[in-house]
MARDOKOL-254014 format. One record per residue: x, y, z of N, C-alpha, C, O in turn; residue in one letter. Coordinates in pm, whole numbers, padded with zeros to 5 digits, always signed. Layout:
XYZXYZXYZXYZA...
END
This chain:
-03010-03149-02020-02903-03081-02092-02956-03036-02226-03030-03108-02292X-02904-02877-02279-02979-02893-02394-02868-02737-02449-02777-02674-02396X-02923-02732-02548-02819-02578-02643-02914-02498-02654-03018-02555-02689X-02922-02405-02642-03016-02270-02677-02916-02158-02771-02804-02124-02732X-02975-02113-02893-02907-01970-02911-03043-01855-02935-03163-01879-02951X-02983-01748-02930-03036-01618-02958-02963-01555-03019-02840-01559-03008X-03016-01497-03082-02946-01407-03187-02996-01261-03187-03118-01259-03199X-02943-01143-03178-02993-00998-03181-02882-00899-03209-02759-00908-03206X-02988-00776-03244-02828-00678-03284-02873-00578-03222-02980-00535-03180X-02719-00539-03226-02638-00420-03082-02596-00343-03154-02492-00364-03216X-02669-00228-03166-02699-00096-03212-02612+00036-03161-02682+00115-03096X-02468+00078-03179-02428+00182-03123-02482+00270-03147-02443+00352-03065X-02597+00345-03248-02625+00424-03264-02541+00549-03330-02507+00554-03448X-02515+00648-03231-02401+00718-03258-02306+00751-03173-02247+00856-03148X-02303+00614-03119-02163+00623-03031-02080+00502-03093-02117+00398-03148X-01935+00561-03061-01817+00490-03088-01829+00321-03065-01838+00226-03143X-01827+00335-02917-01801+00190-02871-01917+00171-02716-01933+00263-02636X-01970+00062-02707-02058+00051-02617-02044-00087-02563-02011-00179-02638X-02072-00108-02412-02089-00224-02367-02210-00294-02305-02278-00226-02228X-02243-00411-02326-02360-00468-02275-02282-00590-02151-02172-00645-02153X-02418-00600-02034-02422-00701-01983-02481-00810-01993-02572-00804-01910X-02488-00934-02058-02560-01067-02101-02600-01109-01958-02522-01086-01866X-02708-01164-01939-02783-01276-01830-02842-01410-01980-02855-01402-02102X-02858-01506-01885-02919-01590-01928-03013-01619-01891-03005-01637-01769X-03191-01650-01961-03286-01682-01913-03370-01696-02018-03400-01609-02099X-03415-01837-02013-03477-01919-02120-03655-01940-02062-03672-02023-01972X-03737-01890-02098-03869-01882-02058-03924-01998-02099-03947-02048-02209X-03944-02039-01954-04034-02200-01918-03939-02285-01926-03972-02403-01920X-03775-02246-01945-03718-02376-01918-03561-02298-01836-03512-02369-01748X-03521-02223-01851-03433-02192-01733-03454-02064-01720-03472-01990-01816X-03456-02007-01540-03482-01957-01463-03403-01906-01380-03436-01835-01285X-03276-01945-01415-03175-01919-01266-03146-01753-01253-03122-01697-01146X-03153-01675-01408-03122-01546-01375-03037-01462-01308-03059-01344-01280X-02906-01549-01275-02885-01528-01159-02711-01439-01216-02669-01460-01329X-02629-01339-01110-02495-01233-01165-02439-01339-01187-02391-01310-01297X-02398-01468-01164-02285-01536-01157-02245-01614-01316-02146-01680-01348X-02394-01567-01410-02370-01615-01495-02349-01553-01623-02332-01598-01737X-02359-01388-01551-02306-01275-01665-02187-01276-01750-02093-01352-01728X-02192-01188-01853-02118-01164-01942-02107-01042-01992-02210-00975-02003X-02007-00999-02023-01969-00895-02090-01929-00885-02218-01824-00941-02250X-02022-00797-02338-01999-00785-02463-01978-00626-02492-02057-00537-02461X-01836-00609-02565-01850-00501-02649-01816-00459-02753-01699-00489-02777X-01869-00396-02835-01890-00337-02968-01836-00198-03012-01894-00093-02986X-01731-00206-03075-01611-00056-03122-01646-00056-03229-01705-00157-03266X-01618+00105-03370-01561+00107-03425-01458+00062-03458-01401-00007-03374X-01409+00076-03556-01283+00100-03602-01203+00272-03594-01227+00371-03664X-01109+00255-03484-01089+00393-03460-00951+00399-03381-00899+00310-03313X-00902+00536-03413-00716+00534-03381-00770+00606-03283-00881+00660-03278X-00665+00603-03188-00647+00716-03066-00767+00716-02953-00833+00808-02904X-00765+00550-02930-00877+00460-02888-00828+00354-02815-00727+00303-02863X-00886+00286-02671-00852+00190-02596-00981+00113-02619-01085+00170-02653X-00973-00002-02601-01161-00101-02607-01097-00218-02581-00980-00251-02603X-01199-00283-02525-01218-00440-02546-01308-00460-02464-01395-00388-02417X-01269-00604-02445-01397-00708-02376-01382-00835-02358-01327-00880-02458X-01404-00919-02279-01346-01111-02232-01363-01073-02092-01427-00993-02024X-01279-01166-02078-01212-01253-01933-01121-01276-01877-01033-01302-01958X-01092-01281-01793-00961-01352-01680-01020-01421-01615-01138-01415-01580X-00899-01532-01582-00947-01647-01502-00859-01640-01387-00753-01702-01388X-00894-01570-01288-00827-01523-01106-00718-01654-01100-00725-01769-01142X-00627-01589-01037-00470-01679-01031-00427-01622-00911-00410-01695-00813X-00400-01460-00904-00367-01425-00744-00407-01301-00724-00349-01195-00745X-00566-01333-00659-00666-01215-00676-00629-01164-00493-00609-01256-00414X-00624-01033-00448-00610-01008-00387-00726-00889-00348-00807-00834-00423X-00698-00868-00177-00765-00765-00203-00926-00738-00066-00962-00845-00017X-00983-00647-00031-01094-00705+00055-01185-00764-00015-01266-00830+00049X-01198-00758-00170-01329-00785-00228-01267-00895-00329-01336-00915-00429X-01137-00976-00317-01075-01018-00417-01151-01125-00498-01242-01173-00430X-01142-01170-00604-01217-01219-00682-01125-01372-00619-01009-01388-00582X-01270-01488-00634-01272-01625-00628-01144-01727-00719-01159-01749-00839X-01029-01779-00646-00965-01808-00699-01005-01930-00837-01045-02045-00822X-00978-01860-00958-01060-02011-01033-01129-01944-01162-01098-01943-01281X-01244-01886-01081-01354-01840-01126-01308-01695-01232-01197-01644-01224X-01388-01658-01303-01406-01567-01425-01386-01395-01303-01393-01391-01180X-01364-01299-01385-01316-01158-01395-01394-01123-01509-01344-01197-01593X-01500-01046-01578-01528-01011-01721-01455-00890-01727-01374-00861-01638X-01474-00829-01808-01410-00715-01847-01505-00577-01959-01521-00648-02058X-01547-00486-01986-01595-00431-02083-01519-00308-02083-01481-00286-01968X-01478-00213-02170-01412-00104-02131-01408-00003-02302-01367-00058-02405X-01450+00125-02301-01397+00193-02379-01346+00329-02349-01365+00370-02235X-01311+00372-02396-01209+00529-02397-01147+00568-02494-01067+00507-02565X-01202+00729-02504-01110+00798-02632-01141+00925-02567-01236+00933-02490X-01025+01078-02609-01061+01198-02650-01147+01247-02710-01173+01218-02826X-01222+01353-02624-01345+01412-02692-01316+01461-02826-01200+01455-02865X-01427+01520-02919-01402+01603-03052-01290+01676-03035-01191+01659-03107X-01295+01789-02912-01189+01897-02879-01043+01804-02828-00936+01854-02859X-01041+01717-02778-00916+01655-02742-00844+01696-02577-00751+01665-02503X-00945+01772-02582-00945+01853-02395-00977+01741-02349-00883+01720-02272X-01047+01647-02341-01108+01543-02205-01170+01437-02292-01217+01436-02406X-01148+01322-02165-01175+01175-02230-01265+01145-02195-01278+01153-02073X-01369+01100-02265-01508+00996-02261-01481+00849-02250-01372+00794-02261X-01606+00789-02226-01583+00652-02255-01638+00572-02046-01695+00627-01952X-01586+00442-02062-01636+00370-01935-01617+00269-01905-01650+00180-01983X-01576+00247-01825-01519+00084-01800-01617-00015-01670-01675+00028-01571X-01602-00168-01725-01736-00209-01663-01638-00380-01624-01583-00457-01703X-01649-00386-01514-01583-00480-01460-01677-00555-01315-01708-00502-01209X-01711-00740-01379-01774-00786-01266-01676-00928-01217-01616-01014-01282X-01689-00911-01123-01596-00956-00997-01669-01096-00939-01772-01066-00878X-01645-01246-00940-01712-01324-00846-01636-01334-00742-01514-01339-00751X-01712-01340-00614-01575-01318-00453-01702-01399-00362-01813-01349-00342X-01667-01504-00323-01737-01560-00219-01845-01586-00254-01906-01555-00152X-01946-01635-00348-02046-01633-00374-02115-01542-00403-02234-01560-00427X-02046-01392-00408-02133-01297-00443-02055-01248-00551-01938-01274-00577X-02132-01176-00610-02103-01087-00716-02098-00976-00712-02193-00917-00660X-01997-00906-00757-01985-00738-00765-02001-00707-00935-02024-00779-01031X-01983-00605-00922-01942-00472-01055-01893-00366-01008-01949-00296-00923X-01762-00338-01067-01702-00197-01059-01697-00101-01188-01622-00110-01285X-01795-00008-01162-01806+00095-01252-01746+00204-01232-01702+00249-01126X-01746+00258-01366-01617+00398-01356-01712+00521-01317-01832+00506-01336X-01683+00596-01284-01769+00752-01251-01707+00871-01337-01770+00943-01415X-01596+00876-01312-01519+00982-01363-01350+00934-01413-01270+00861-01355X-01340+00992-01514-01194+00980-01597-01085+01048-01550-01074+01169-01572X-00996+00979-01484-00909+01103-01457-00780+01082-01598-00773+01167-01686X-00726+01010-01598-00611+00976-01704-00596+00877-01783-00640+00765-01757X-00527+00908-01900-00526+00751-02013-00358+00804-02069-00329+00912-02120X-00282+00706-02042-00220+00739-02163-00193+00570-02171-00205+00461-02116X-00131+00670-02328-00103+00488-02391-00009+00483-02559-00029+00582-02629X+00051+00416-02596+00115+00411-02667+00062+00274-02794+00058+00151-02795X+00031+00379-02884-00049+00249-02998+00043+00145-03065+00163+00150-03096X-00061+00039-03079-00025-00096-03123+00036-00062-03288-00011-00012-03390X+00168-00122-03246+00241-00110-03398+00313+00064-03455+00341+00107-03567X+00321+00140-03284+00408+00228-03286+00547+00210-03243+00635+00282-03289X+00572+00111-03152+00754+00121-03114+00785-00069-03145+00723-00165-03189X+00920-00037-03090+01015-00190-03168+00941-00327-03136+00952-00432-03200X+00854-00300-03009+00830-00448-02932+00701-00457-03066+00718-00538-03157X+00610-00391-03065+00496-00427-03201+00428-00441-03117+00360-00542-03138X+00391-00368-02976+00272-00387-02885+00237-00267-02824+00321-00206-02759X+00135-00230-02835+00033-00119-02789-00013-00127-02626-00108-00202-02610X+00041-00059-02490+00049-00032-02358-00024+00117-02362-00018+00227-02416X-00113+00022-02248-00176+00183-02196-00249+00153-02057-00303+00047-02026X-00241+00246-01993-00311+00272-01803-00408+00356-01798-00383+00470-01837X-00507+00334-01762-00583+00413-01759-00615+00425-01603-00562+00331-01544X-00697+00526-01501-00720+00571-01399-00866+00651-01405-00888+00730-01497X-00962+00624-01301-01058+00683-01318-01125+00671-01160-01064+00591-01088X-01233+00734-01100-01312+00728-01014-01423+00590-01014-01487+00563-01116X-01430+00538-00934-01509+00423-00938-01607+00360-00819-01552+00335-00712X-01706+00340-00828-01814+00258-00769-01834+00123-00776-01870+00063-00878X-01808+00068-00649-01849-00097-00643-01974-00129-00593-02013-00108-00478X-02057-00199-00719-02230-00284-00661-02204-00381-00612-02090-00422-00633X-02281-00450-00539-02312-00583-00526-02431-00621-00613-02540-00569-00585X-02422-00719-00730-02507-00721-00807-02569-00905-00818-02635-00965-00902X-02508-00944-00688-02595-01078-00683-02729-01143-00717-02760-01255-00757X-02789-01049-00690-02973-01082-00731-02993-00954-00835-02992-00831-00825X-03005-01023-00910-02984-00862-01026-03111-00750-01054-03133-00656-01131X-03186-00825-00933-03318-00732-00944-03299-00685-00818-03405-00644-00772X-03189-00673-00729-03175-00600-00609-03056-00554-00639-03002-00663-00653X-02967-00472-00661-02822-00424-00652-02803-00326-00559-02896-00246-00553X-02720-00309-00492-02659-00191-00418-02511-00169-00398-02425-00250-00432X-02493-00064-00346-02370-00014-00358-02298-00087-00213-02352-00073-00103X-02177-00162-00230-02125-00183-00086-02089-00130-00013-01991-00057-00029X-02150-00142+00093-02165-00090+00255-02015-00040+00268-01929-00064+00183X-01998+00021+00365-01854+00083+00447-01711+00143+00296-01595+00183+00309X-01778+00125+00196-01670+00189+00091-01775+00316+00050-01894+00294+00030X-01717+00448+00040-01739+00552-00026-01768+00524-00178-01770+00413-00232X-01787+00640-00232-01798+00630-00410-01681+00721-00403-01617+00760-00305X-01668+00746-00529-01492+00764-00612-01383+00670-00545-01280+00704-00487X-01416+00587-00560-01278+00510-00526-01189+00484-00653-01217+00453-00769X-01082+00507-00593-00957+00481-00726-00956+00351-00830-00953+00233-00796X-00958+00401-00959-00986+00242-00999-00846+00310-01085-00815+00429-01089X-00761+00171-01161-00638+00156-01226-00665-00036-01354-00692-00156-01345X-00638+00050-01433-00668-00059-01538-00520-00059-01650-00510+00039-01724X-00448-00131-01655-00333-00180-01771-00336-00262-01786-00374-00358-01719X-00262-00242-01960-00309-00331-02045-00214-00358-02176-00155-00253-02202X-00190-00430-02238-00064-00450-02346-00185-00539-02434-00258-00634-02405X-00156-00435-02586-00240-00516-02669-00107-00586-02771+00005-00545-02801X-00156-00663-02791-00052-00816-02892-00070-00844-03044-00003-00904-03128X-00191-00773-03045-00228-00757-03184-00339-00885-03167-00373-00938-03061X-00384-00919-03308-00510-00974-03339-00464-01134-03296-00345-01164-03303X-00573-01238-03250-00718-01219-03206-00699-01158-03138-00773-01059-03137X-00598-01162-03036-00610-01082-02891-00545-01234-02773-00501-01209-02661X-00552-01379-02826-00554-01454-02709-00382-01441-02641-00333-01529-02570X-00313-01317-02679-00154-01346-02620-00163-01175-02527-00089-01140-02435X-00280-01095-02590-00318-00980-02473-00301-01002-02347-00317-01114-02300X-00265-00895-02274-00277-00900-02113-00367-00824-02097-00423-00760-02186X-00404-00820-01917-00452-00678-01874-00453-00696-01728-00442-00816-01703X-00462-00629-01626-00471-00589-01498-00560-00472-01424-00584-00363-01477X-00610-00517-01280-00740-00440-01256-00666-00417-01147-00579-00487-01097X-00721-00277-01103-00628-00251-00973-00791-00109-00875-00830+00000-00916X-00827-00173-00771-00919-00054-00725-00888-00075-00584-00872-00183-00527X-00879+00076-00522-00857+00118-00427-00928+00224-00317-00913+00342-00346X-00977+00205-00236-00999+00286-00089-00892+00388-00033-00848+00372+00081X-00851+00490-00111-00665+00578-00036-00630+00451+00018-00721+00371+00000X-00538+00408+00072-00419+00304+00096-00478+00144+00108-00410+00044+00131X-00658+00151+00080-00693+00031+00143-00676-00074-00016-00721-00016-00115X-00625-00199-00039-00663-00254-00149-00829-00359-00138-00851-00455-00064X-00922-00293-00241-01023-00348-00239-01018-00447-00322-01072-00556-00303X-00952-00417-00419-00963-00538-00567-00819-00538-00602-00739-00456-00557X-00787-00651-00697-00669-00640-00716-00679-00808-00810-00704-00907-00741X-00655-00832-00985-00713-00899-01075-00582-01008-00982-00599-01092-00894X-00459-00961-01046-00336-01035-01017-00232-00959-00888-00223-00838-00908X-00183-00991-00807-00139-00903-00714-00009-00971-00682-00016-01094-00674X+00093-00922-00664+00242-00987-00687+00321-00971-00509+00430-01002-00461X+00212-00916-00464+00264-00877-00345+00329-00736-00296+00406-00721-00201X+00272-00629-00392+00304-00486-00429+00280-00439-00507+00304-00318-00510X+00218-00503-00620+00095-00438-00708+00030-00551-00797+00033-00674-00788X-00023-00471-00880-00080-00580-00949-00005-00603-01105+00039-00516-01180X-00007-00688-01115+00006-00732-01252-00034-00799-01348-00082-00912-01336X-00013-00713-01497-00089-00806-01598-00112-00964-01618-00005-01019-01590X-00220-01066-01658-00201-01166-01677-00301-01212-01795-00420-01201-01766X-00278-01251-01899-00317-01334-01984-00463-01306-02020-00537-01274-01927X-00516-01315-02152-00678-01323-02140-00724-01478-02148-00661-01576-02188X-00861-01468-02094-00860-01579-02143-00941-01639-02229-00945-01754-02272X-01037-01498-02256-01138-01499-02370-01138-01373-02402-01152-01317-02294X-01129-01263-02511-01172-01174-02598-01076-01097-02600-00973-01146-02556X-01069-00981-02638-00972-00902-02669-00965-00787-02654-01067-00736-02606X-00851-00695-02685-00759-00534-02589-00719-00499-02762-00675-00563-02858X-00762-00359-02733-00710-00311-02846-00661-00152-02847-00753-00074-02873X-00545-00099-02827-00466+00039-02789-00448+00082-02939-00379+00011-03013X-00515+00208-02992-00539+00212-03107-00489+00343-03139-00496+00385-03255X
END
């Protein structure tokens, strides 16, 4: 048993908001390297007319063909805003999945919609927003082999909402919703007709 830290800096450069994936691997003393022990970190500005965050969920009623391991972690990474012109949205959302011993990631491809209503605009004092985009599921178990899963197409429907609570973030929700046209592949919390928000359980949502 033992503590290790590292310390390094995460450079947006000249972008807004960016996300990283963490592995762990300690040279000459751990080795496991392995998706199950990833993490998701991300790094925003400070900026209005803006969705971001980054944490966890801990699966409660994951549904779905690919549904995540009841118990086990959901990460989360995600940013989005309007371009300079305000015509079309940038940004990307990065979501890994444990289901049976394996590991996925669902990445976004293409943006189709965001709307959302900012934190500390109406009576409740909470910032809601949905976002929708095109999406690709890896299998990223051995992280030096990944591929795309078998018998699902690419653009598959992905659906992400979310209610920000204000600061730290630990009373935030959010909900993952990805789809095959009528098939449900993923699904964070699933009520028995859709999905619904539930609780974080590490980091934070911010509708800006």
């Amino acid at each position: 048993t033992g503590t290790v830290r590292c310390t390094t800096n995460l450079s947006l450069g000249s972008l807004d908001s960016e996300s990283w994936t963490l592995a762990i691997r300690v040279n000459g003393y751990y080795h496991r390297n392995e998706a199950t022990d990833n993490e998701i970190i991300t790094v925003s500005r400070l900026l209005t007319g803006f969705i971001t965050g980054g944490g966890h969920v801990i699966n409660e009623l994951p549904a779905g063909q690919y549904a995540g391991t009841t118990g086990r972690k959901t990460n989360y990474g995600f940013n989005v805003k309007p371009n300079k012109s305000g015509r079309n949205l940038q940004g990307k959302v990065n979501v890994i999945v444990r289901s049976g011993g394996r590991v996925y990631q669902i990445k976004s491809t293409a943006i189709d919609a965001l709307t959302s209503i900012p934190f500390g605009s109406n009576d409740v004092n909470a910032g809601k927003a949905q976002f929708t985009a095109k999406a690709n599921i890896t299998d990223v178990t051995d992280p030096n082999n990944p591929f795309l899963v078998p018998n699902l197409p690419g653009n598959l429907q992905f659906v992400m909402i979310m209610t920000d609570k204000g600061e730290p973030g630990r009373d935030d929700t959010i909900g993952f919703t990805l789809w095959n046209g009528s098939q449900l592949v993923f699904s964070s919390r699933w009520d028995g007709t859709k999905t619904i928000e539930q609780q974080l359980a590490g980091g934070n949502l911010q509708v800006r």
